[in-house]
N, C-alpha and C positions, 0 to 999 in steps of 0.2 A: 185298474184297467180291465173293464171285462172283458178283454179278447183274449187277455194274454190267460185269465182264468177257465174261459171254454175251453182253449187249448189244451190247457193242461187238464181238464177233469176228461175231455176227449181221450188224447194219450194214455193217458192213466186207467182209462179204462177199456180201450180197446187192447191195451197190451196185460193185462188182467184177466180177461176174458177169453184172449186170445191162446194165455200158459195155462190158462184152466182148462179148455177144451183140446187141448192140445194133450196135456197130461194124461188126463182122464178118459182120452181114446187110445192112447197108448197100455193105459193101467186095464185095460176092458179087455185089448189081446191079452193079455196074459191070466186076467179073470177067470176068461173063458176058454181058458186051456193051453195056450199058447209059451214052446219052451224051445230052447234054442242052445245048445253045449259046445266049448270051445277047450283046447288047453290051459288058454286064459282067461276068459268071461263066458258065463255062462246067463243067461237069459234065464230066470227059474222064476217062481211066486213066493213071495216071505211077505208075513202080516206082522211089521213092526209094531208093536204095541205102546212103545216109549216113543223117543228123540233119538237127535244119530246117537249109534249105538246102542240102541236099546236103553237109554239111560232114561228116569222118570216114568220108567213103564210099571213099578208100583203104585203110581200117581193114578190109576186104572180108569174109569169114569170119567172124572176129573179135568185130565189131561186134555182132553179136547175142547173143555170149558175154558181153562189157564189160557189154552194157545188162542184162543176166541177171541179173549179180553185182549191178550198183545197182540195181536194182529188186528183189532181194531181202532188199538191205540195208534200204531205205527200208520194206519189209514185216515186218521182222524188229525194226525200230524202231521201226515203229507199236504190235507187239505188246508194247515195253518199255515205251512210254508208255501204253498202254492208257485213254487218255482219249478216251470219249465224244464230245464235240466234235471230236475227229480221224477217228472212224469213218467218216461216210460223205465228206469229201474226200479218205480217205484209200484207201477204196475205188474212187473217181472216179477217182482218178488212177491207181491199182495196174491198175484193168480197160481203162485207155487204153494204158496203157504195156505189158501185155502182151498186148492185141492189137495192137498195133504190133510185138515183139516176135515174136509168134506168125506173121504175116506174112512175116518175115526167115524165117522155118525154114522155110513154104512158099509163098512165091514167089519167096524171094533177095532181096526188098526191101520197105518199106511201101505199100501202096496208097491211093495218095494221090488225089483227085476232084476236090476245088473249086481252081479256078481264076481268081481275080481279076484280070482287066486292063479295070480302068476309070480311066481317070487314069493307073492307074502300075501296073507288072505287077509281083503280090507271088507269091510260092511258092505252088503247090500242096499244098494240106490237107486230109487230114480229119476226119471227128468227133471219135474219138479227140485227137488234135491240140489241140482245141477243149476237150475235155472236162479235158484235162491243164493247159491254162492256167488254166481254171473254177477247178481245183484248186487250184494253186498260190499266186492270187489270194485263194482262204478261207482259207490255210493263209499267209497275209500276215498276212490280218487277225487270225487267232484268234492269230499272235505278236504283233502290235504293238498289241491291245487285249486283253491278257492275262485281264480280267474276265469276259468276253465263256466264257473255258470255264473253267467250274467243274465241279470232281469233284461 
């Protein structure tokens, strides 16, 4: 059915394009200067070098080649499954992870802003970040309530 395939390459990539630009105007205030302090979150610039937590940031160079290959594969899969119900978390997630991605090729790291230490001090995040768990949380549910996407 090619309609039901427009659609979804549609979706999929206005909502890709739409977490990419979105991000990456967000990541630009803070680039260029932009800070913001609270007793709980504080608004700052951190150049993560790794994955959350900093983990895989000896993987130096590298690292943004690895996350290339997977993040094309998970794009290259979406387009196998070509179901509707995948389109836009799968957009959601493609437009976080490669502005995230895009980041590593020009700053040498992710640019990360929100900062939580209220209670207890967690990693530095941002939207992107955010947008990628969004994702993966829809992309639970349309597996483990399989009815939920129908062709």
């Amino acid at each position: 059915m090619p309609n039901q395939s427009l659609r979804f390459s549609v979706v999929l990539l206005f909502a890709l394009v739409g977490v990419f630009i979105v991000d990456q105007n967000i990541k630009t205030l803070f680039v260029e200067g932009f800070r913001y302090y609270t007793e709980c979150i504080d608004l700052i610039l951190v150049y993560n070098k790794g994955v959350a937590f900093s983990m895989f940031a000896f993987l130096d160079e590298y690292l943004k080649y690895i996350q290339l290959v997977m993040v094309s594969g998970v794009l290259l899969y979406l387009f196998y499954l070509k179901e509707l119900c995948y389109a836009l978390p799968g957009g959601i997630l493609l437009g976080a992870a490669f502005s995230n991605i895009y980041d590593r090729f020009i700053h040498e790291g992710v640019v990360d802003m929100v900062y939580w230490h209220c209670g207890f001090n967690f990693a530095v995040f941002n939207f992107a970040d955010v947008m990628i768990d969004l994702a993966v949380v829809w992309f639970l549910i349309l597996n483990f309530k399989p009815h939920i996407c129908k062709s």
